[in-house]
N, CA, C and O atoms as CSV, one atom per row, in Angstrom:
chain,resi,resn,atom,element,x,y,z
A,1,UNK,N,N,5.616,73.215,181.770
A,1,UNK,CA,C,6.177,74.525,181.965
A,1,UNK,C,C,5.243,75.503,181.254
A,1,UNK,O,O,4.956,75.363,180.065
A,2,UNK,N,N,4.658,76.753,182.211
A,2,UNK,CA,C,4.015,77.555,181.688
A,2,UNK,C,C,4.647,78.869,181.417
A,2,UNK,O,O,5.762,79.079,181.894
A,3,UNK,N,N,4.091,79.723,180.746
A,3,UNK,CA,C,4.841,80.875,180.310
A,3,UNK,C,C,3.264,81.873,180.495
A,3,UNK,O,O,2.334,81.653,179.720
A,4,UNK,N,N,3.170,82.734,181.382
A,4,UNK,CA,C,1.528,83.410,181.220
A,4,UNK,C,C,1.775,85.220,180.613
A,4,UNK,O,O,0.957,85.854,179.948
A,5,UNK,N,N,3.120,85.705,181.091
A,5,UNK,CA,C,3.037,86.810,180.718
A,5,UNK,C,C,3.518,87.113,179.536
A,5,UNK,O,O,4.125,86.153,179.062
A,6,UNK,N,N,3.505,88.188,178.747
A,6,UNK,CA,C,3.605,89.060,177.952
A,6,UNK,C,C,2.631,88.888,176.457
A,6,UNK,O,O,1.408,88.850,176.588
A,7,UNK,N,N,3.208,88.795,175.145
A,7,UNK,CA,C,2.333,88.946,174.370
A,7,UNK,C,C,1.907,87.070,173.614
A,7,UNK,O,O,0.847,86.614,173.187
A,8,UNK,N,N,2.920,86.616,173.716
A,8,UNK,CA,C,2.747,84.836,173.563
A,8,UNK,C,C,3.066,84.355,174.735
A,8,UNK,O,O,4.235,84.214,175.092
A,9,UNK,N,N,1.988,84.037,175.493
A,9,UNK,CA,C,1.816,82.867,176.731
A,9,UNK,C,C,1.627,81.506,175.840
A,9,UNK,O,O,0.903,81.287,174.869
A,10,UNK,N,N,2.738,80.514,176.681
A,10,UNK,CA,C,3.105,79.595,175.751
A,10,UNK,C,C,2.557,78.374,176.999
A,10,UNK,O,O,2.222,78.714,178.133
A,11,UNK,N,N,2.556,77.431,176.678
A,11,UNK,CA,C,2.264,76.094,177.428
A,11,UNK,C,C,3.729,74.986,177.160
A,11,UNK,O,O,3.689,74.935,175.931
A,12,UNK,N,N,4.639,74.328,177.463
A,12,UNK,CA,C,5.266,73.527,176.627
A,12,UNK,C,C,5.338,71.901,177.979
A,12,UNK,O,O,5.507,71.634,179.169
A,13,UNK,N,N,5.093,71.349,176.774
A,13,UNK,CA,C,4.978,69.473,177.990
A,13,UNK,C,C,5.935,68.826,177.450
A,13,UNK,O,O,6.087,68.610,176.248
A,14,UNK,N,N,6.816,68.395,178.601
A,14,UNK,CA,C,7.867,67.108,177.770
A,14,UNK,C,C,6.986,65.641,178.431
A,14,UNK,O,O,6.712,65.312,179.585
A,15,UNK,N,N,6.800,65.187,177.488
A,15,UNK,CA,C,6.665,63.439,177.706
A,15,UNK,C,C,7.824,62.161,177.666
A,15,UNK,O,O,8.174,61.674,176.591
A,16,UNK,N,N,8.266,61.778,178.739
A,16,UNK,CA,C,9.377,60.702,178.455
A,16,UNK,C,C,8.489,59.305,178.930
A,16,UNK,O,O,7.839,59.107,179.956
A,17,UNK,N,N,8.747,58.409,177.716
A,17,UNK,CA,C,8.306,57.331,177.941
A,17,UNK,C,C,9.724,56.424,177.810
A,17,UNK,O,O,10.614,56.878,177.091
A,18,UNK,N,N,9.881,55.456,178.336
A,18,UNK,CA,C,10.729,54.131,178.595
A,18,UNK,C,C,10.237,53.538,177.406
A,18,UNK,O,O,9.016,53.462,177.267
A,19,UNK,N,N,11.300,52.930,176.170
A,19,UNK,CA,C,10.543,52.578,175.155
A,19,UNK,C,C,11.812,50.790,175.581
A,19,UNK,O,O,11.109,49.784,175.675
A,20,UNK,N,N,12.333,50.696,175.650
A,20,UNK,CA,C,13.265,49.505,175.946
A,20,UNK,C,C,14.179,49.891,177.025
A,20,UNK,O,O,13.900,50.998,177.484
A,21,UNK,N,N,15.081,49.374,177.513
A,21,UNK,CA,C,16.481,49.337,178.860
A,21,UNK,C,C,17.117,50.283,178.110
A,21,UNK,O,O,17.269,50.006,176.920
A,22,UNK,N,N,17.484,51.220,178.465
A,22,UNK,CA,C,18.666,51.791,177.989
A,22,UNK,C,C,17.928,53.147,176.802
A,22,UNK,O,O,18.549,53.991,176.156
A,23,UNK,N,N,17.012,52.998,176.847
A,23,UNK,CA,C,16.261,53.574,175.337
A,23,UNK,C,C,14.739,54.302,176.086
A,23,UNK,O,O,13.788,53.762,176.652
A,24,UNK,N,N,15.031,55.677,175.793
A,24,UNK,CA,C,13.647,56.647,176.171
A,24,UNK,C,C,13.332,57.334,174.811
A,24,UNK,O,O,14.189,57.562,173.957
A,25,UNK,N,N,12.078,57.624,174.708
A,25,UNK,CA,C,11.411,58.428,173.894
A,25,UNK,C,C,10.724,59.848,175.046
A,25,UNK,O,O,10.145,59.863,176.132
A,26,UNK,N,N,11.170,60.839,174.112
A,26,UNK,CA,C,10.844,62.203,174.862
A,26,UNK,C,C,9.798,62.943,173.532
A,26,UNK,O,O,10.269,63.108,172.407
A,27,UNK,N,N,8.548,63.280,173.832
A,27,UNK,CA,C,7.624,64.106,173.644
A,27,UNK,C,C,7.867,65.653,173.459
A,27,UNK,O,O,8.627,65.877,174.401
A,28,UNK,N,N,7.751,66.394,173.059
A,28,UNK,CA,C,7.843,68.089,173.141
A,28,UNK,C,C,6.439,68.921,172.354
A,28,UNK,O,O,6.072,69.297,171.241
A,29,UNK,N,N,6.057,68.899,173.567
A,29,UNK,CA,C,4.452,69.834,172.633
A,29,UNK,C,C,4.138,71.127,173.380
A,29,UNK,O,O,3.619,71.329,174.478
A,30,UNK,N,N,4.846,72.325,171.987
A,30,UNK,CA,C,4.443,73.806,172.549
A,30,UNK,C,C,2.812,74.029,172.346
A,30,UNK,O,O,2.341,73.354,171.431
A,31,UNK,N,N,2.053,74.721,172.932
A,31,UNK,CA,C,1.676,75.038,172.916
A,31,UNK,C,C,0.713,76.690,173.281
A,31,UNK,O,O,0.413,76.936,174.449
A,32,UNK,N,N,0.306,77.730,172.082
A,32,UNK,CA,C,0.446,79.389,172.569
A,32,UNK,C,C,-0.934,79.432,171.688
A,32,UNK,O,O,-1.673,78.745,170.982
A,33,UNK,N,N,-0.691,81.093,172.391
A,33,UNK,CA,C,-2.405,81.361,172.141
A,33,UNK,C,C,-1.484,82.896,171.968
A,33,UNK,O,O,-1.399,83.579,172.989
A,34,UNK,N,N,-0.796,83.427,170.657
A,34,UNK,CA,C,-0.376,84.564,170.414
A,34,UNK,C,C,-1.793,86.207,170.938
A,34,UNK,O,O,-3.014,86.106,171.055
A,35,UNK,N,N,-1.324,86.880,171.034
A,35,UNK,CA,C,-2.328,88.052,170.409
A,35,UNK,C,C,-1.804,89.521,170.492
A,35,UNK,O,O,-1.201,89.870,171.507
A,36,UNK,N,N,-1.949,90.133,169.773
A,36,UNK,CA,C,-1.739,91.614,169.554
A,36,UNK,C,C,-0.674,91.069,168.118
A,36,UNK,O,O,-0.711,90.052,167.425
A,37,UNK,N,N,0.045,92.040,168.109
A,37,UNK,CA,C,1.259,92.175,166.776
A,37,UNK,C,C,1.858,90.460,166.543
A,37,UNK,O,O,2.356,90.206,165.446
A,38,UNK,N,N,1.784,89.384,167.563
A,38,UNK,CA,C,2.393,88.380,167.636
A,38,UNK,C,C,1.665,87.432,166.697
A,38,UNK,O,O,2.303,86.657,165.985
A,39,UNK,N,N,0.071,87.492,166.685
A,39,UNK,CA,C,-0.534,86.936,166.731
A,39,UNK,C,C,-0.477,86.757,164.751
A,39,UNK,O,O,-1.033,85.814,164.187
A,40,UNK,N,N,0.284,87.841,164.002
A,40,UNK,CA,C,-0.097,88.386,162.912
A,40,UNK,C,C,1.264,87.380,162.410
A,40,UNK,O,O,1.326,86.927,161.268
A,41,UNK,N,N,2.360,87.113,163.501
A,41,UNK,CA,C,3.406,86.552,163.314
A,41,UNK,C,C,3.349,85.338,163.337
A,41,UNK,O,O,4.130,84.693,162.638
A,42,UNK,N,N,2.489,84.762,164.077
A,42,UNK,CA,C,2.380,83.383,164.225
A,42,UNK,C,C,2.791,82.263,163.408
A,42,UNK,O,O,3.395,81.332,163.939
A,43,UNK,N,N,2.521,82.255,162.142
A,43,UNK,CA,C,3.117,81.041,161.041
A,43,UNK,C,C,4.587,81.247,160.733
A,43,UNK,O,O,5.355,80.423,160.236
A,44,UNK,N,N,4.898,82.742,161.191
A,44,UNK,CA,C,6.463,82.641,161.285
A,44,UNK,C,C,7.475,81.972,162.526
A,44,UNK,O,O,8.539,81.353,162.541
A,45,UNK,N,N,6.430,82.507,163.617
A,45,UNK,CA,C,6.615,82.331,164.662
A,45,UNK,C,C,6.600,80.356,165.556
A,45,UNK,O,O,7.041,79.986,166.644
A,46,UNK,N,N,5.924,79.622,164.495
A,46,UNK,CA,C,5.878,78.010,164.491
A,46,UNK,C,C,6.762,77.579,163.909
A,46,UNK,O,O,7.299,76.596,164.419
A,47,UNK,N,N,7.352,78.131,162.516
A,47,UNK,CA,C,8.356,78.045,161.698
A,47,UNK,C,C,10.080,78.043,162.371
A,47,UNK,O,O,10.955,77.195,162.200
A,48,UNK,N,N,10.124,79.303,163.151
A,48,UNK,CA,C,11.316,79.381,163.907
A,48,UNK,C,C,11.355,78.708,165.213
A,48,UNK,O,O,12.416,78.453,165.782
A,49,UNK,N,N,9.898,78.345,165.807
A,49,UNK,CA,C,10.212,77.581,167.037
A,49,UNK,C,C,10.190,76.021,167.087
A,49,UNK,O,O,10.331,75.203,167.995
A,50,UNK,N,N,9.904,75.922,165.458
A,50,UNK,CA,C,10.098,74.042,165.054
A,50,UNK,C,C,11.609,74.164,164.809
A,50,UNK,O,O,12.211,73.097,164.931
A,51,UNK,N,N,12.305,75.172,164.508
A,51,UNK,CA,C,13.249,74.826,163.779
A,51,UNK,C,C,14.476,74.929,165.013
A,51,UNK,O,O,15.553,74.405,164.729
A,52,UNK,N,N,14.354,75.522,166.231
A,52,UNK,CA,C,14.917,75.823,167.006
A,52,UNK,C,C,14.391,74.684,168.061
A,52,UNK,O,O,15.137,74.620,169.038
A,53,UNK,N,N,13.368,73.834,168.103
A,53,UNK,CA,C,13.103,72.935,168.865
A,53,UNK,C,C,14.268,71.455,168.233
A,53,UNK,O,O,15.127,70.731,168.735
A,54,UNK,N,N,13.707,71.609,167.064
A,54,UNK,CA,C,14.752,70.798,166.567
A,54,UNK,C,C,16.308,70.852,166.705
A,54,UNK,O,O,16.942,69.863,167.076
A,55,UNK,N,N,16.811,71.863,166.441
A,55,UNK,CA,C,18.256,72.107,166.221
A,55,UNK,C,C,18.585,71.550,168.542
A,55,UNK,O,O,19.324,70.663,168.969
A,56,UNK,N,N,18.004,72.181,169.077
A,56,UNK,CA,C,18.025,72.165,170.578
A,56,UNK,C,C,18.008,70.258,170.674
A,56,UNK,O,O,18.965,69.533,170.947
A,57,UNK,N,N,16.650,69.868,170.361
A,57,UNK,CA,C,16.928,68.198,170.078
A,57,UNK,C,C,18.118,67.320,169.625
A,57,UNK,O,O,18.336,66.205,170.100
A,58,UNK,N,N,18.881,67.916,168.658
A,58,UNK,CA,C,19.664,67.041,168.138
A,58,UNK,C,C,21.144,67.342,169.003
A,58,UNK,O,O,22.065,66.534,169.125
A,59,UNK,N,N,21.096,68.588,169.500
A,59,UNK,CA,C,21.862,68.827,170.740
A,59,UNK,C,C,21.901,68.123,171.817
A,59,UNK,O,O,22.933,67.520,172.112
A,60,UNK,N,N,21.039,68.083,172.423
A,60,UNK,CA,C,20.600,67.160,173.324
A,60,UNK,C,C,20.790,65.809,173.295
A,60,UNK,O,O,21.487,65.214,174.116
A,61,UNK,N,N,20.070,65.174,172.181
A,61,UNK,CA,C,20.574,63.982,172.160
A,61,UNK,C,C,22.174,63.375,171.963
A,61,UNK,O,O,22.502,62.253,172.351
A,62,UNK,N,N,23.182,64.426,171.222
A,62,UNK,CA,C,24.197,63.843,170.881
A,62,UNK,C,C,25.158,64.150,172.505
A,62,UNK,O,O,26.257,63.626,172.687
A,63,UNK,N,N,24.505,65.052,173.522
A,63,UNK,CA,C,25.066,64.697,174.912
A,63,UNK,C,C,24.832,63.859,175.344
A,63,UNK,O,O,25.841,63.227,175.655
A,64,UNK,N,N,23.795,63.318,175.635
A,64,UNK,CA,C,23.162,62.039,176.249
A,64,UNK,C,C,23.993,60.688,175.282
A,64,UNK,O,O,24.491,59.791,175.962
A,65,UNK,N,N,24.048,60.642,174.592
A,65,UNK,CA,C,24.597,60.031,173.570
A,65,UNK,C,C,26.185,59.883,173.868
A,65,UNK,O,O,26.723,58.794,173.669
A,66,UNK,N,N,26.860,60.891,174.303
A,66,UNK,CA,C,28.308,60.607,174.341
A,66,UNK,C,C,28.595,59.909,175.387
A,66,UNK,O,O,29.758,59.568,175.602
């Protein structure tokens, strides 16, 4: 999934691999190329989108899970 417009054009890839029957492993790698005012934000901006990738993950899994 690409993201090209505005001030962070982002890249993000999910990887699902089959790790046993019943059992997947899923990948998540953002990837951005900030610039203008964003770009100054950036270490904040990895900070809130690890932490929101995460919180979204553990969501996720506890549906799949029920």
């Amino acid at each position: 999934m690409t993201t090209i417009e505005g001030q962070f054009p982002m890249e993000t890839t999910y990887i699902w691999e089959e790790i046993t029957e019943g059992q997947t492993k899923m990948q998540l790698i953002n990837a951005g190329n900030p610039s203008g005012f964003m770009a100054i934000l950036q270490p904040f901006m990895k900070m809130a989108m690890r932490s929101a990738n995460s919180r979204d993950l553990k969501k996720l899994k506890s549906i799949l899970e029920s």
